[in-house]
N, C-alpha and C positions, 0 to 999 in steps of 0.2 A: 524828358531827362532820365526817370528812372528807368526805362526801353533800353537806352544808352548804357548808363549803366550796368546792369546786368546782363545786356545784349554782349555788350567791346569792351568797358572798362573792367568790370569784375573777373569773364573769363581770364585775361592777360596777367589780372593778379593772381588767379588763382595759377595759371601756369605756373610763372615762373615762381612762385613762393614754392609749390609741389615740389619743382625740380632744383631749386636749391636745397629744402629737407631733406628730399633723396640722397643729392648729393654728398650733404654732409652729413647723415647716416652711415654711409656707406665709408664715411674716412673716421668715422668718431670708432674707435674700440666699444664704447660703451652703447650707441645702441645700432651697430653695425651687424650684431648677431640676430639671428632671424625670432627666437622670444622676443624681444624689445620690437621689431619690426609688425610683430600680430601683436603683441598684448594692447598700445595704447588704440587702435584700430578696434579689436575684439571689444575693450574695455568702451568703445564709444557707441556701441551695437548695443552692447545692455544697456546702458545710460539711455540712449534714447527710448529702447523697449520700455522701460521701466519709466519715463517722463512721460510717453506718451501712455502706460495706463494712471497714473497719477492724474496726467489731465485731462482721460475721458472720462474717470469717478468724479476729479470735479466738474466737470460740466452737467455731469448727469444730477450730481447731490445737491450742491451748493449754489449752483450759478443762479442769477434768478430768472422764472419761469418765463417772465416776457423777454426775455433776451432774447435779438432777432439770430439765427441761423448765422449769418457773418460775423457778428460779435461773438456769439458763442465759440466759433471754432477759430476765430482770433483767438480765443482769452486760452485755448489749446493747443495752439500753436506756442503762445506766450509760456507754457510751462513745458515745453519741450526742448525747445531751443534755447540753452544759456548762452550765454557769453563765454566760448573755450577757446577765443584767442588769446585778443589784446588782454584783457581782465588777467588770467590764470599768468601770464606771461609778466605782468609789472607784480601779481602778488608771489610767485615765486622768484621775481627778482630781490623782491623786498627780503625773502625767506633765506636768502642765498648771502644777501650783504649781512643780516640783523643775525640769523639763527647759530648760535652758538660752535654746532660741527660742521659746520658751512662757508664761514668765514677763511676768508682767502685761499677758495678754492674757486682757481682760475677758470675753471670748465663749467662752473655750476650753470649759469643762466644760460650757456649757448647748447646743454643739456637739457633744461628747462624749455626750451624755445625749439628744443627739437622734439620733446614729447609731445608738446602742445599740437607742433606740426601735424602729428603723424597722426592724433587723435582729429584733426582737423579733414583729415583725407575724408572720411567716412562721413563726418559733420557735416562737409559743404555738401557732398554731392546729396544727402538725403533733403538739406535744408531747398534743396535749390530743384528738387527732383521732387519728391514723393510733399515736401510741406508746401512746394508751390501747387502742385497738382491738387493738395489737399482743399487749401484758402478759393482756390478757383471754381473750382464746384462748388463755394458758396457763393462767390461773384456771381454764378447765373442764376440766381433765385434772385435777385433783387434787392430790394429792402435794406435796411441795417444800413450798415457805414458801405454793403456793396454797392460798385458803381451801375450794376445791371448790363453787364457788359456782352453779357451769354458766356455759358460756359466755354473756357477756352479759348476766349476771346483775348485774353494776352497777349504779351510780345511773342508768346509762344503759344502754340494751342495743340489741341489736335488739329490732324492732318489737314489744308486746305489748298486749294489748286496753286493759290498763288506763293506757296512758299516751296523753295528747293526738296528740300525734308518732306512736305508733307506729300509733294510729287512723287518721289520714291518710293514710300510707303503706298502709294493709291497705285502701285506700277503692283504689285503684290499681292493680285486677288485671291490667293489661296488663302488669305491669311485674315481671320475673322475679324470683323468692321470693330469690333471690344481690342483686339490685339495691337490693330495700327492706330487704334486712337492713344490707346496705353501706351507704346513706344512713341508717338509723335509726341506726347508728353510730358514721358520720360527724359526724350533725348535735346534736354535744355543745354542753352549755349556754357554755362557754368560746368554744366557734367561734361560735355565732351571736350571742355577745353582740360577737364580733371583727366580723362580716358589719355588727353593726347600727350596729359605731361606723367602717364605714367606709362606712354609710353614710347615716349623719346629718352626717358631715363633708363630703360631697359640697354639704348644703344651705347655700345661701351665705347669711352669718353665725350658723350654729347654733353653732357652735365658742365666737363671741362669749359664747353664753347659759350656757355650763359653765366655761371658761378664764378665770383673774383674781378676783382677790378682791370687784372691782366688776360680777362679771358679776351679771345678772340671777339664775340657778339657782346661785350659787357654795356655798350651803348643800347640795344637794341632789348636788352632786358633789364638796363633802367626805366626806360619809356613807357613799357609795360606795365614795368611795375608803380610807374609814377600815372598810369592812366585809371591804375587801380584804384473823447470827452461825452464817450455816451455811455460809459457803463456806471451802471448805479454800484453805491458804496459797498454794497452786498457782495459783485462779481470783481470788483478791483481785490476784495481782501478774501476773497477764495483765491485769487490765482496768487494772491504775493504768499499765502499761507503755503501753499502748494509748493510754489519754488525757492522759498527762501526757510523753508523748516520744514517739509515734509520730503522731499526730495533729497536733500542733507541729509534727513536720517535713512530712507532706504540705499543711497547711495554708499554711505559709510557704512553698513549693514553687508551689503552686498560684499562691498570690498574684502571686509574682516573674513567672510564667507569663505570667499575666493582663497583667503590667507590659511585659514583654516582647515580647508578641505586637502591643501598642495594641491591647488591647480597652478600656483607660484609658489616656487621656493623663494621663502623669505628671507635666507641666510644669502641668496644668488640676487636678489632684486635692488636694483638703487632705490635706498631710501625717499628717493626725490622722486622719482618715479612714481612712484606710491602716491607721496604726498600733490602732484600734479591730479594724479587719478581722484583725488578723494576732491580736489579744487575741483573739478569738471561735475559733482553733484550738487556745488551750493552756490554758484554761478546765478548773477541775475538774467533775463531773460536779452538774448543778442540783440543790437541795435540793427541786424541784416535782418530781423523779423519784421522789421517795421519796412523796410525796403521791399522784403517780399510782399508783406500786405498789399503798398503800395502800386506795384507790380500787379499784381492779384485783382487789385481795386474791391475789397473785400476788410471787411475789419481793422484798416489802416488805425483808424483813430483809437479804438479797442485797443490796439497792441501798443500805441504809443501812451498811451492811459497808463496802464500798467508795467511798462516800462519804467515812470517817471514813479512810479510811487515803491515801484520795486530799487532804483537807485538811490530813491531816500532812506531810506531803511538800510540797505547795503553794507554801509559802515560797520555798524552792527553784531550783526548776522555772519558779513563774509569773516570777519575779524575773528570772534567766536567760534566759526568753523576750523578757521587756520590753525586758530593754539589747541581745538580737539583732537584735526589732525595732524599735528605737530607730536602731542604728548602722546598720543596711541599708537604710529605708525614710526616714532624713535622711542622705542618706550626705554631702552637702556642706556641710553644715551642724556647725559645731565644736561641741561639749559641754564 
């Protein structure tokens, strides 16, 4: 089942979700302009750089010393990957109806839901790309929660005779036996389903023929879219420290950075923009980690561990984040 999934169900979502964002990028004034188009994409390249050294210090410092290899780079995947869909998406709705200069401003959420998107472009394809390639290299060591599968023994692997992909690639003998196993890898059915919706959106008015309920294909991309406990207490409370109070604060740090230096005009930026951006550093860790684990056969249960104790805590933590970056990032503005 999780083959399937990630195999047919996930890409199809990931399409046509791409290509509606696009879509409605492309008609919104606000983030039709090509700043807004890089920033939330850029902004998700640091975020991950920056989660991903956060949870190779914790691994290396905190985690505890017999943790097997699968667990280990579980509980690193676990602080890499937040939740920057659904999560960010209901808390800046909430932000949109409740926060004071926000109310009854008819565009906020479908703003909100387009930031998110666009920060999502970048997020899938690494989540599904570079963190599945990661968890899998721990799959062939054995041991731990891995299933000992061999390496790249996934729904996807490197190259092998019996799959289409990895035939083409072995058609390619110039091209060094590290390079085609890298791209056979790389080229998961999530990425190229991302490649293809970014580049059907390029065809001027394809968007038209998937987006709206009067579009032409509007059947055919609902269907898609409708197809869409080992770790000791030690390594649970290093990764929920990591992502729920250390990451918040480099993330918020970075931002102010950003703000500071004019690499964004602040006087030019949606407020809510901002406020998105700063949600995408104190996010609990995605429930699509537990998937890829699964996928991976590799620290499944490690990731869902720390999932469940990172959602307890959540309330929190996330709540706390919100009103820091609420007060900092509208600072002239009264509540």
């Amino acid at each position: 089942m999780s083959r399937m999934i990630v195999s047919l169900f996930l890409p199809c979502l990931l399409f046509i979700s791409i290509v509606e964002t696009l879509y409605a990028a492309a008609q919104s004034p606000v983030t039709s302009t090509t700043p807004v188009l890089l920033a939330m994409p850029a902004w998700a390249i640091v975020i991950l750089i920056e989660c991903a050294a956060v949870g190779t210090w914790v691994s290396r410092r905190w985690l505890s010393p017999t943790l097997s290899r699968p667990d280990r780079r579980a509980c690193v995947v676990a602080c890499v990957f937040g939740n920057s869909g659904q999560l960010p998406i209901l808390l800046a709705g909430s932000v949109c109806d409740n926060y004071g200069p926000l109310v009854g401003d008819a565009g906020c959420k479908a703003r909100a839901t387009g930031y998110c998107s666009l920060y999502l472009l970048v997020w899938s394809s690494t989540l599904w790309t570079l963190g599945n390639r990661y968890l899998a290299g721990a799959a062939g060591d054995g041991g731990g929660s891995g299933r000992g599968r061999g390496r790249g023994a996934g729904p996807w692997g490197p190259p092998r005779g019996r799959w289409l992909l990895g035939a083409c690639l072995a058609a390619l003998p110039a091209l060094p036996a590290a390079v085609r196993s890298t791209l056979g890898s790389l080229l998961t059915p999530p990425f190229l389903a991302i490649v293809a919706a970014l580049c059907f959106s390029t065809i001027p008015g394809a968007g038209a023929l998937l987006v709206g309920r009067s579009s032409v294909l509007h059947s055919l991309a609902l269907t898609m879219e409708l197809l869409g406990g080992r770790l000791d207490a030690r390594s649970v409370l290093a990764v929920v420290v990591a992502r729920m109070l250390i990451m918040p604060v480099v993330g918020t740090l970075t931002l102010h950075l950003v703000l500071a230096v004019g690499l964004m005009d602040r006087s030019k930026v949606d407020p809510l923009m901002l406020t998105v951006m700063a949600m995408m550093a104190f996010v609990p860790t995605a429930n699509n980690a537990l998937i890829m684990a699964q996928v991976a056969g590799a620290g499944d249960e490690a990731v869902a561990l720390v999932i469940f104790w990172q959602y307890l805590v959540a309330p929190v933590f996330v709540s706390g984040w919100t009103a820091l970056a609420l007060a900092t990032l509208w600072p002239k503005v009264a509540t």
